[in-house]
N, C-alpha and C positions, 0 to 999 in steps of 0.2 A: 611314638614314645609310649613304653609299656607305663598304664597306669599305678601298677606295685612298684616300680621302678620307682619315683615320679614320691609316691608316695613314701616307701621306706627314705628315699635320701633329704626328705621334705622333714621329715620327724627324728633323721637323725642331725641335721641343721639344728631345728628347735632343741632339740636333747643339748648339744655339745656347745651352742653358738660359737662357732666358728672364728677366730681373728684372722685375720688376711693382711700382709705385710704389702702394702701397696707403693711399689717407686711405679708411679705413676705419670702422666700430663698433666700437665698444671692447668691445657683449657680443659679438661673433661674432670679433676680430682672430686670435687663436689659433688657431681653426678655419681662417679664410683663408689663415693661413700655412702651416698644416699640409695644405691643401687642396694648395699650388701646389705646396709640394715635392714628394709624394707621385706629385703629376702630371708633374715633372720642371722645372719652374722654383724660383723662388723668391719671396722678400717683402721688399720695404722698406719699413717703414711709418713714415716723414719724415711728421711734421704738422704743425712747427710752419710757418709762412709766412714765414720768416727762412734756410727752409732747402730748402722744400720743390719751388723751382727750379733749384735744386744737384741735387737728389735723381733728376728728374723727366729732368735729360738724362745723367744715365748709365745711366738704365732702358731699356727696352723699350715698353713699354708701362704705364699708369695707372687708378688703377680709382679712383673719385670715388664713396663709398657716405654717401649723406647721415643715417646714422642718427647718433639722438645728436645732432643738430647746437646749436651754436652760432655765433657772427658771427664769432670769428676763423677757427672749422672752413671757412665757407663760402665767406671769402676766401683762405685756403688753397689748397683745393678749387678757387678760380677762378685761381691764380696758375700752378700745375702744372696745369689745364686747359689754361690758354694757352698756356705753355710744351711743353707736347706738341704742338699744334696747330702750332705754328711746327714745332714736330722734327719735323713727319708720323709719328707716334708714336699709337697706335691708343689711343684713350680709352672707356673703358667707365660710365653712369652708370648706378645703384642709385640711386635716389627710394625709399630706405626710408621711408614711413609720408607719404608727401607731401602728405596731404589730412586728416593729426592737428590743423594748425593753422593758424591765421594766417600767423601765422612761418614755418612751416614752406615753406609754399606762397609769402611774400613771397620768402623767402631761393634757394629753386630757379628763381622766377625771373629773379632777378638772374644765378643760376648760368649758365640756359640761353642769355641773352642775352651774355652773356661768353665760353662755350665750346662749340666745338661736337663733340658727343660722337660713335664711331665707332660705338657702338650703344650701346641702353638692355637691361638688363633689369628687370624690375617684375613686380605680380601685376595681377591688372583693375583695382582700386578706384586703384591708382598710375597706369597708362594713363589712366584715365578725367582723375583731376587733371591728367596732364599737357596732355591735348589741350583740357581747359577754360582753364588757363594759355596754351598756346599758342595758342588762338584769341579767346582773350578773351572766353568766356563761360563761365556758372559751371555746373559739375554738376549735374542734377537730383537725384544722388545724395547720401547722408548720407557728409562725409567721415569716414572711421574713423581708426585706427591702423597700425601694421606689418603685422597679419595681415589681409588682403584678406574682406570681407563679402559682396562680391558675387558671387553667382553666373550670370556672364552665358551665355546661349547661343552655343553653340559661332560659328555664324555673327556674332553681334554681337561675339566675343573680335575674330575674324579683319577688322572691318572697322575697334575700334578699333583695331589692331595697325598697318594699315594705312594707317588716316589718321595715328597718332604718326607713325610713320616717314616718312609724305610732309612733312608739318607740321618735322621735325625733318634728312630728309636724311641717315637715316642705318637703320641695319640696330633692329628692336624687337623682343627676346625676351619673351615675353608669359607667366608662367608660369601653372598653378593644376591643373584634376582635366589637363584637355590641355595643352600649351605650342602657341602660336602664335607663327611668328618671320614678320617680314616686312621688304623690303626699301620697301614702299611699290609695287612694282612686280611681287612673286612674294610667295607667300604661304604656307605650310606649317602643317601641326599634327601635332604630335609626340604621341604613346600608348605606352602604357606605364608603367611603375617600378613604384611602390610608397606607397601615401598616407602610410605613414609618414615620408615625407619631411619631409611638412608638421605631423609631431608635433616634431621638435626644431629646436630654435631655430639660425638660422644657413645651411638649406638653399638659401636663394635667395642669401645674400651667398656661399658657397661658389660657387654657379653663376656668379654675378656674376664672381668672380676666374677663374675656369675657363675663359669665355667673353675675356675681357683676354689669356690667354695662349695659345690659340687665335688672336687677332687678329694677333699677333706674329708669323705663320709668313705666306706668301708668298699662303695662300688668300685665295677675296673674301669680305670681311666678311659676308654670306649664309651661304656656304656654313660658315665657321668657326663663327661665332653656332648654328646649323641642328647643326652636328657636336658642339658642347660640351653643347648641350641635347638632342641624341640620347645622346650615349654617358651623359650623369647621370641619366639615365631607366635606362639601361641596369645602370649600376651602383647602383642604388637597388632595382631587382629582384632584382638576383643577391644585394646585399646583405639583403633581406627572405627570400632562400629559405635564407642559412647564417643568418638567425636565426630563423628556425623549424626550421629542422632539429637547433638546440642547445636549442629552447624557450626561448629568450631574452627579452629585452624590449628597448626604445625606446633603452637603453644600449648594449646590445650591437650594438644596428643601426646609430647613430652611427658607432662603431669598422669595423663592418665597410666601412662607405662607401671610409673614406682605403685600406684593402686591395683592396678590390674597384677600384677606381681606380687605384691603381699599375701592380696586375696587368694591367688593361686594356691602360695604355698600354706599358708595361713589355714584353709581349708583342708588341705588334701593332709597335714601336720595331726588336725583335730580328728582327722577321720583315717586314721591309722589304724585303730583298732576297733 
């Protein structure tokens, strides 16, 4: 992660505070919201579809997290899609658990073909669903739930990363042991943090909101996606070394994440100029 990178999108956060239209999870919403403030934006979480195009243009930017779903969520979800598209309004989709069902997988693709998102982020087993949706053939893979079963090689993360992104047009944060972001055209894999990440629930819809407010600042969609998945690697480490160093548990690492993230950017905002 280039440091002036890092830095300009840190200060222009502070500068604009950001609003973020969140149709989110209901188990991770509180986390989300407490993710964007910490970061220096904020949350609106409008769900219902009565409201949720009202909501959608006096934000910033939209974060479209399909857990939990149901059919009014999805057409929700497709109403403030749309509606940000028309506003040039950076959209973010979270395919949580997208390969759990039927359903699941009928209703995202009604979603994909309604709205077109500014970047995804997902773990492999969610990539794999999307690019079987998107091209019209079925996984050879078992679809699971929210937490990603597959463990692919690093080279096969990087080339589904790749083809979603081409398939889709837009920027694909890839998470799991490495993160893979790609624009369809550049390619990157991110190292680093801390696997505890992937012990509390909520780590990747936190990234998901992170990456939405990131989008918001004047960077190209690459390099912000690339910079939000750099610096959560970043503060998932720092956060793993004050919670060993108090001998703590999966609790107190939680907690440390929203500190270590403020500080971050908190810092790097003050020392702009």
């Amino acid at each position: 992660m280039s440091l002036n990178n890092i830095e300009e999108i840190s200060f222009c956060i502070h500068q604009d505070a950001p609003k973020i239209h969140c149709l989110t999870n209901p188990v991770t919403m509180q986390d989300v919201a407490n993710l964007l403030l910490a970061a220096g934006g904020s949350a609106v979480m409008g769900q219902d579809k009565q409201e949720v195009e009202e909501i959608t243009s006096f934000c910033h930017g939209t974060l479209l997290n399909t857990g939990v779903p149901d059919i009014a969520k999805i057409q929700a979800c497709i109403l403030a899609g749309q509606k940000a598209n028309v506003l040039g309004h950076p959209v973010v989709l979270d395919p949580v658990g997208a390969g759990a069902s039927t359903f699941r997988r009928k209703e995202l693709q009604k979603l994909l073909q309604a709205v077109h998102p500014t970047a995804v982020r997902c773990n492999q087993e969610e990539a794999v669903v999307l690019c079987s949706l998107l091209s019209d053939t079925d996984s050879p893979e078992k679809h699971g739930g929210v937490e990603s079963s597959l463990q692919m090689a690093e080279r096969d993360v990087c080339l589904i990363a790749g083809q979603a992104a081409s398939l889709l047009n837009c920027t694909v944060l890839i998470t799991g042991k490495e993160d893979v972001v790609s624009d369809g055209k550049q390619t990157q894999i991110l190292t680093g943090g801390d696997s505890r990440i992937r012990r509390i629930t909520g780590g990747g819809c936190m990234l998901s909101a992170l990456c939405t407010l990131f989008l918001c600042t004047d960077t190209s969609a690459f390099d912000a996606v690339r910079a939000a998945g750099a610096l959560w690697r970043e503060t998932a480490l720092e956060a793993g070394r004050r919670t060993d160093a108090e001998k703590s548990g999966i609790g107190s690492f939680h907690v440390h994440l929203f500190d270590v993230l403020e500080e971050k950017l908190m810092y790097t905002s003050k020392h702009k100029f």
